[in-house]
C-alpha positions, -999 to +999 in steps of 0.1 A: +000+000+000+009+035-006+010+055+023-003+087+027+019+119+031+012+137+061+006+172+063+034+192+080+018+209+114+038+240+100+015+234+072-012+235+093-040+259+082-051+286+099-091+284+114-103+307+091-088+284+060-106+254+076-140+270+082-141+276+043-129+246+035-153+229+057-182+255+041-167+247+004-176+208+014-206+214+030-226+242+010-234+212-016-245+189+014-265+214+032-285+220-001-288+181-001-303+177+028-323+204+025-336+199-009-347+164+002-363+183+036-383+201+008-396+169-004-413+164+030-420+198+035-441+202+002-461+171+008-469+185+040-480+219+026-503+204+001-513+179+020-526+207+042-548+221+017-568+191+020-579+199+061-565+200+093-568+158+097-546+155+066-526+177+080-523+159+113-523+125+095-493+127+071-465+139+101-465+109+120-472+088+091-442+094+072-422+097+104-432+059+108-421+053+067-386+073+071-383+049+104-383+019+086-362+034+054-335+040+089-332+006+093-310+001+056-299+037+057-280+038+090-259+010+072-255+023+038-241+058+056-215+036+066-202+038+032-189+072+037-169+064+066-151+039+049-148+053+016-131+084+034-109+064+057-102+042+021-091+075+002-067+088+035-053+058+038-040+060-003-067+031-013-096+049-032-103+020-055-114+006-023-145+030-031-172+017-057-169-013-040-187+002-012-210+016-038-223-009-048-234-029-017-257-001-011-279-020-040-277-047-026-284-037+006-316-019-014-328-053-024-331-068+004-350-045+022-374-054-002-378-084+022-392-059+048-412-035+026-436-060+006-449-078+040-452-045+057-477-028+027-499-054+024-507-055+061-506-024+072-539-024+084-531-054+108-501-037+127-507+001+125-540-007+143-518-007+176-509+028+171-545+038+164-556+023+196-530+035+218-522+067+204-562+072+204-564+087+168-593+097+153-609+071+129-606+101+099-566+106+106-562+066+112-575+061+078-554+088+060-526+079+079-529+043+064-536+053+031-504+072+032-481+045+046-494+020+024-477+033-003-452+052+010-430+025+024-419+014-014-399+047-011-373+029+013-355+003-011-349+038-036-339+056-007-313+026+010-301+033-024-299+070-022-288+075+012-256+047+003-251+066-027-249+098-008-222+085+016-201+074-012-204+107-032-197+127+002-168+105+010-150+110-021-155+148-016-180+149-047-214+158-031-226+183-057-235+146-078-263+142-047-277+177-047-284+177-085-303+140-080-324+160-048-334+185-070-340+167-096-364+143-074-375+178-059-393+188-090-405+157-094-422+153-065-436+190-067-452+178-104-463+142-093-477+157-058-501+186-081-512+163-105-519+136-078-533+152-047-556+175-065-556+158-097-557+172-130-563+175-166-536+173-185-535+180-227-526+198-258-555+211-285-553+203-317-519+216-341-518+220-376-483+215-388-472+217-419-466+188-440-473+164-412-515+179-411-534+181-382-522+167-348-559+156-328-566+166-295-557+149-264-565+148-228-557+124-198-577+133-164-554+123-135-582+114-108-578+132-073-561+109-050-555+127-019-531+118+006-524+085-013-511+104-042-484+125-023-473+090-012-474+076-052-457+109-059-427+104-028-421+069-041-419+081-079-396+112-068-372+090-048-367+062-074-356+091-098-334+100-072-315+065-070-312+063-110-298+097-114-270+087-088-266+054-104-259+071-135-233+094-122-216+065-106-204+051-142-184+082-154-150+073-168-132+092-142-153+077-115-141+044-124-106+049-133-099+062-097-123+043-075-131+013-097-173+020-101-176+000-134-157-035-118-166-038-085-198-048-092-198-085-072-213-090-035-185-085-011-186-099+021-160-084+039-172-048+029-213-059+037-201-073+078-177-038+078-207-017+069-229-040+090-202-036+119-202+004+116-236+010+102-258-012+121-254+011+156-263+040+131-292+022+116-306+015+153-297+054+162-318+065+136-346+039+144-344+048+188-348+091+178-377+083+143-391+057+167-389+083+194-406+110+171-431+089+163-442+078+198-445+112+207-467+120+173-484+089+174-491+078+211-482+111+235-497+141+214-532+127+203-547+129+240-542+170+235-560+172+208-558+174+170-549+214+172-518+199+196-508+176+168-511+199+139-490+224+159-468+199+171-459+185+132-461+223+118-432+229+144-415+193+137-413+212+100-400+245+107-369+227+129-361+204+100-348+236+087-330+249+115-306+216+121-308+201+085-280+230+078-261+222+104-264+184+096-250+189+059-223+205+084-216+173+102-221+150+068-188+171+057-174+168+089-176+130+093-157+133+058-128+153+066-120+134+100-128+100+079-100+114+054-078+120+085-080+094+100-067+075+072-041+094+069-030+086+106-038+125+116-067+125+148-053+159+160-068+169+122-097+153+129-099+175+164-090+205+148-116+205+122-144+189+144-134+220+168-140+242+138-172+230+128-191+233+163-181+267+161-200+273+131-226+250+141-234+267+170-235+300+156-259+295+128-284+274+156-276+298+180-288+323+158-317+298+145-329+296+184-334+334+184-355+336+149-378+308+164-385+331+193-387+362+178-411+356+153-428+317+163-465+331+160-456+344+125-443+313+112-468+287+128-495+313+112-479+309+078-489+271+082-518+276+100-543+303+105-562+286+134-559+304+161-553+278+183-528+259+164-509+290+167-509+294+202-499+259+207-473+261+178-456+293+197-450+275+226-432+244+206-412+270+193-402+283+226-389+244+236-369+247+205-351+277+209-339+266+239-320+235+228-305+246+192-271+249+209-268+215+222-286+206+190-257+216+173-235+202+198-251+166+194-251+171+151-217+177+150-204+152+176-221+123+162-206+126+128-168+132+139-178+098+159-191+086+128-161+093+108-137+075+134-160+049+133-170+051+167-211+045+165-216+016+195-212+039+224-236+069+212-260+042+202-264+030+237-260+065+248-293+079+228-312+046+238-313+051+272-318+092+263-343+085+245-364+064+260-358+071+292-355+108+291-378+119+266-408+089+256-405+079+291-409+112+312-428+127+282-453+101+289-450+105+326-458+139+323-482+139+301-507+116+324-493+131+354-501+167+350-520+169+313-528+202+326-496+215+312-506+203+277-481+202+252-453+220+271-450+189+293-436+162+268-419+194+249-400+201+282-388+163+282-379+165+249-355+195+252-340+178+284-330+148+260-315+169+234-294+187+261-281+157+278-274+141+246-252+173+233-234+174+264-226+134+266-216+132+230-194+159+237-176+144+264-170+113+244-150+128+216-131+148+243-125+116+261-106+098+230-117+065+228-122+065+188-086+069+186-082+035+192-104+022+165-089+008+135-112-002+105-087-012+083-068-038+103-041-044+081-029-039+045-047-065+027-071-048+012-041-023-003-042-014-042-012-016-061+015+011-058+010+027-091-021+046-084-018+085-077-007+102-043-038+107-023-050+146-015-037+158+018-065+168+041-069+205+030-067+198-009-095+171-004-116+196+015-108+224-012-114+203-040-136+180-053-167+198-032-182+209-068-191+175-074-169+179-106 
């Protein structure tokens, strides 16, 4: 194997280099994960036009849907870890290797998805009956999921494909497949929800005569058709990144075109990494959609809506600071590799500073204008009073929200996921579902503010203890390439030194 050159410390660059380069990386990322926040955020807003029990219905309901798609997607995010350890450590045609177990890993999840669709009547009728929903939000809510759950093998794909493209410092590849699916899902949710007639009158064209009229009406289908139009949108998603993946210069560096075959050894090393992520991701949606499903409904449907229009408006606040982190896990991946973990403290140290600025600053917009923005969703005026308070609870934990964002990933990229797993499971549950609930039934006469107030204690105690483990160390003694075996010959190019990888390939060119 070739080794990678270390950077100099004399080489070092100052913090004001690094916060670029970190911004260069993560700009693309951000509007990534934005972009496919907009895709949620749109079928909420037209879903809305259809009444406040649509409304209500489609926040836990695709909570419950993006739960499931965690379960595949925890482990294909693994794939940037490793494919940014791969390219510090000199062995990038370790890369579409990687890749291409995310389809695989797509496929089977199939195995979930079918069984789960066709019964979804049978087992969502627990959270009906616990969570006490009405009979008109139960029904739209399984209308919804239905459907929607075909989403998750496109998005194991996506979300794999994702880590691979932000790994190799390319992420401008995944924001042009969100916004593609973007428009897509705006289209498909217009024609579907509301439905539509859609033709052209007849054209008289020389030499070729008259063209006849033609009309197709697209039938309304509601709530159903957002979910038609999420699946459709994601699916486009997955083949535009597929596409990408075969470029000529893609494979001539990182192998996309040959490393087609099952491997093994990278499927139990994603499984290894990945699988603490995947049952992260399923503890906080499963979390989420407890607290929609089971400890909201008792308040009231004006609770709920408030409750899922607030949900909506923080997306936005940390989904910034989470294309952040994506970039971050990156870099200290790359360093890593490259045998450099004060790198990989340095830049981490450099991106909770801009973290917490912008959610700092994110904290105070929420409570300087929360009736305004709940209003813009919402003009009942007790959604709004309800809504304002939600806001309140989240202004007070951006900060440790950004704390928590930006710790996990620099965990992430060291490859350190066990420890915040068990960390956020006992959090979670105990913390916030647990004394939500307890609150809730012990004195309802708080309303809402109860469960929010266990739910911001979580979120602080979760910053604060995934800060301390990176400050402790212990991902410095994880190794995820054990040995050399894996090495590629010696004729392939010097890898990028940390800065030039962050400065470089963030175009996605």
């Amino acid at each position: 194997m070739q080794n990678a050159q270390p950077i100099s410390p004399t080489l070092t660059p100052p913090w004001s280099t690094l916060a670029r380069e970190l911004l260069v990386l993560a700009l693309p990322i951000i509007g990534m994960t934005v972009t496919r926040l907009l895709m949620i955020f749109v079928d909420f807003v037209m879903v809305s036009q259809l009444g406040t029990e649509a409304q209500a219905a489609v926040s836990p309901a695709s909570l419950l849907v993006f739960a499931i798609a965690a379960v595949g997607a925890g482990v294909a995010q693994a794939i940037q870890t490793y494919v940014a350890q791969a390219d510090g450590r000199g062995e990038s045609r370790l890369a579409g290797g990687y890749a291409w177990q995310s389809l695989y890993l797509a496929a089977a999840s199939i195995v979930v998805v079918f069984p789960l669709s066709v019964t979804t009547d049978a087992w969502f009728a627990w959270f009906v009956r616990v969570g006490q929903h009405t009979p008109a939000v139960a029904a739209l809510e399984v209308d919804y999921i239905r459907i929607a759950l075909w989403f998750v093998p496109a998005a194991v794909v996506s979300y794999g494909l994702d880590g691979f493209y932000s790994g190799v410092r390319r992420p401008g590849i995944s924001l042009a497949a969100a916004l593609v699916a973007l428009a897509a899902n705006i289209v498909g949710n217009w024609l579907l929800i509301f439905g539509a007639n859609v033709g052209l009158p007849p054209i008289s064209l020389p030499l070729l005569g008259t063209i006849p009229a033609w009309n197709i009406s697209i039938p309304a289908l509601g709530i159903a058709g957002a979910a038609i139009a999420t699946v459709v949108a994601w699916t486009l998603r997955a083949a535009v990144l597929w596409v990408a993946l075969f470029r000529p210069a893609f494979d001539e560096r990182f192998q996309t075109r040959r490393s087609y075959r099952v491997n093994w050894k990278h499927i139990r090393g994603l499984l290894r990494v990945g699988g603490p992520t995947s049952l992260q991701w399923i503890i906080d949606l499963g979390s989420w959609i407890v607290f929609m499903a089971l400890i909201m409904p008792p308040f009231g449907e004006q609770a709920m809506a408030a409750t899922g229009i607030g949900m909506q408006l923080m997306h936005f606040s940390f989904m910034p600071a989470v294309g952040v982190g994506i970039a971050l896990c990156s870099q200290v991946g790359f360093a890593i590799g490259q045998g450099r973990p004060d790198e990989a403290m340095r830049r981490t140290r450099v991106a909770l500073a801009v973290t917490t600025l912008y959610m700092g600053v994110a904290g105070l917009v929420f409570l300087l204008g929360r009736r305004e923005f709940i209003w813009l969703l919402n003009e009942d005026p007790g959604v709004i009073q309800a809504g304002s308070w939600v806001l309140i609870w989240a202004a007070i934990f951006q900060i440790f929200d950004a704390m928590g964002i930006t710790f996990i990933n620099a965990l992430r990229g060291a490859g350190d996921t066990r420890w915040p797993t068990a960390v956020a499971l006992v959090l979670c549950w105990g913390v916030f579902v647990g004394g939500g609930y307890l609150v809730s039934q012990t004195w309802p006469q708080f309303g809402l503010n109860g469960p929010w107030a266990t739910c911001t204690t979580y979120i602080v105690l979760l910053g604060l203890m995934l800060a301390w483990r990176w400050r402790c160390g212990a991902w410095r003694k994880i190794k995820l390439f054990e040995s050399s075996s894996e090495s590629v010959d010696q004729n392939m190019d010097r890898p990028a030194t940390v800065t030039e990888a962050s400065a470089g390939g963030a175009t996605g060119r």
